[in-house]
VOFI-824632 format. One record per residue (C-alpha): residue in three letters; x, y, z. Coordinates in nm, 2 decimals. Example, Ala and Ser with C-alpha at 12.3 -4.5 7.8 and 13.67 -1.06 7.14 Angstrom:
SITE code   east  north     up
SITE  ALA   1.23  -0.45   0.78
SITE  SER   1.37  -0.11   0.71
This chain:
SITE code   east  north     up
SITE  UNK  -1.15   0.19   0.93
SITE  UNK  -1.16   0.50   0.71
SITE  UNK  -0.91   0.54   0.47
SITE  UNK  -0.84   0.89   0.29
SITE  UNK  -0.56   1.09   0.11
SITE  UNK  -0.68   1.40   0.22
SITE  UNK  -0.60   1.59   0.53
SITE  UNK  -0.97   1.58   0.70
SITE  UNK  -1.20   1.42   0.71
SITE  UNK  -1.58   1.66   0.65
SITE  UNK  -1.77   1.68   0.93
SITE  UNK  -1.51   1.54   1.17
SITE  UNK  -1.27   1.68   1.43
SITE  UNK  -0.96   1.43   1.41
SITE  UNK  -0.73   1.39   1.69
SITE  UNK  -0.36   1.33   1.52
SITE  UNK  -0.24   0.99   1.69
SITE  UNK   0.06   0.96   1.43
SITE  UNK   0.22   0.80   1.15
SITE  UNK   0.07   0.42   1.05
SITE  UNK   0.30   0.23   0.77
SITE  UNK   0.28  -0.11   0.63
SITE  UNK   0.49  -0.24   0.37
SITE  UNK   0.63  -0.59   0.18
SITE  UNK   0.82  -0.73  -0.07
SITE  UNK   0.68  -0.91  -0.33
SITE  UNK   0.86  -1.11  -0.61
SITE  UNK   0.73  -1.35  -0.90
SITE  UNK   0.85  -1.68  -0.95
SITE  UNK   1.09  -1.72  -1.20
SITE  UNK   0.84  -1.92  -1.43
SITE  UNK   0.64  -1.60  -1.42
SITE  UNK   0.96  -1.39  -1.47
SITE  UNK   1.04  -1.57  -1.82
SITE  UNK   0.75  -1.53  -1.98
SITE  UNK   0.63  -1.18  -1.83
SITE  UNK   0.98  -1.09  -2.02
SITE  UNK   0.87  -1.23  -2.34
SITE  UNK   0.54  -1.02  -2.37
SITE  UNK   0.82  -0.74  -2.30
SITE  UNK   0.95  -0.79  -2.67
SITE  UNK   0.58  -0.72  -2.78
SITE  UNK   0.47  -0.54  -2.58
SITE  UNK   0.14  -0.50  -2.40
SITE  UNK   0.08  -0.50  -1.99
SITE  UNK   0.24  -0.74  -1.82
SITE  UNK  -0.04  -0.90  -1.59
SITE  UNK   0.16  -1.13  -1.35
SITE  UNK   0.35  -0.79  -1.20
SITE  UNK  -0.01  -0.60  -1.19
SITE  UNK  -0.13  -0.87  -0.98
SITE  UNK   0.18  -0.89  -0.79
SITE  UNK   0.14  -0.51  -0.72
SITE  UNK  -0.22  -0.52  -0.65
SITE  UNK  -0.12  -0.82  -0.39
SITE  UNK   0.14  -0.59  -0.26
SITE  UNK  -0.04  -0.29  -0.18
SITE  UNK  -0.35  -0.50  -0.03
SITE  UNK  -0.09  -0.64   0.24
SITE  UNK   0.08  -0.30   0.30
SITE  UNK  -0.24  -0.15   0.32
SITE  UNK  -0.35  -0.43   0.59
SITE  UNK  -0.05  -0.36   0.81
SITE  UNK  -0.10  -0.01   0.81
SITE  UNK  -0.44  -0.03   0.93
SITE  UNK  -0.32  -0.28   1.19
SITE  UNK  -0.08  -0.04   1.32
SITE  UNK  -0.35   0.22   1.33
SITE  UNK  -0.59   0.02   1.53
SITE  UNK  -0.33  -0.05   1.71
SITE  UNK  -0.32   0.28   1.82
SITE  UNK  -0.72   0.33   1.90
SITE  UNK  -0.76   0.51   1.55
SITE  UNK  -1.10   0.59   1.36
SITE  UNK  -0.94   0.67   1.05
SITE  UNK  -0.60   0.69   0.85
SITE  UNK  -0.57   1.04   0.66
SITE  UNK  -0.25   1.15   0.41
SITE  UNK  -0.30   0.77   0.25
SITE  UNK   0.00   0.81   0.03
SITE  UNK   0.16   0.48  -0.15
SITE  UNK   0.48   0.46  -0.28
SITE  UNK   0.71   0.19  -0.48
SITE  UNK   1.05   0.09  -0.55
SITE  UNK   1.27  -0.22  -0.77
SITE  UNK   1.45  -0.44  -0.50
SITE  UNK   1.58  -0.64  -0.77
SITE  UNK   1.45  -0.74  -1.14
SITE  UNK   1.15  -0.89  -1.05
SITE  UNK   1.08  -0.77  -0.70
SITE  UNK   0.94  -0.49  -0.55
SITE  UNK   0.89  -0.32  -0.19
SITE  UNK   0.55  -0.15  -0.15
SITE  UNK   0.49   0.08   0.14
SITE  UNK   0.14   0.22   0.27
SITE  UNK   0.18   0.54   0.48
SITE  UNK  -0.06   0.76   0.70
SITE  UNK  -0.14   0.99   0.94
SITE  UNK  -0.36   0.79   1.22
SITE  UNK  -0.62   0.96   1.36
SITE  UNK  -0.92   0.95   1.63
SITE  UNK  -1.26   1.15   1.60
SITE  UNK  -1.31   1.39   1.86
SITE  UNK  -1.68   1.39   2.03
């Protein structure tokens, strides 16, 4: 599967087959949530959420290609991500798409 976040793909007439999303929630435990907050008094990046994002977007990006083969497709163009705080601690992820199939 061909992933891009650009409209076309060179070379290649795409047939639109329509929008592919994948998303989760993903929270730390609170062991992870006490002592990520500590390294907030000074400062520096907090690795536990990185991973938990990276971890996030992996899975959303899986489900969205699911959906997409799903639906017969080559590729996924548009590739756009986006983010947002459930609660302190958590966070949904969403991968989103336009699915598409090369024409001949």
């Amino acid at each position: 599967m061909i992933l891009v976040n650009t409209d076309y793909i060179s070379g290649r007439e795409l047939e639109m087959l329509g929008l592919v999303k994948g998303s989760t929630i993903q929270s730390k435990n609170i062991g992870r949530d006490i002592s990520q907050s500590f390294k907030t008094i000074v400062g520096g990046e907090l690795k536990a959420y990185n991973e938990m994002m990276n971890d996030a977007r992996a899975l959303a990006t899986k489900r969205m290609v699911g959906e997409a083969e799903a639906l017969g497709a080559d590729a996924i163009v548009n590739v756009r991500y986006a983010s947002s705080a459930i609660m302190q601690g958590a966070a949904e992820v969403i991968a989103y798409g336009t699915a598409v199939r090369f024409q001949s």
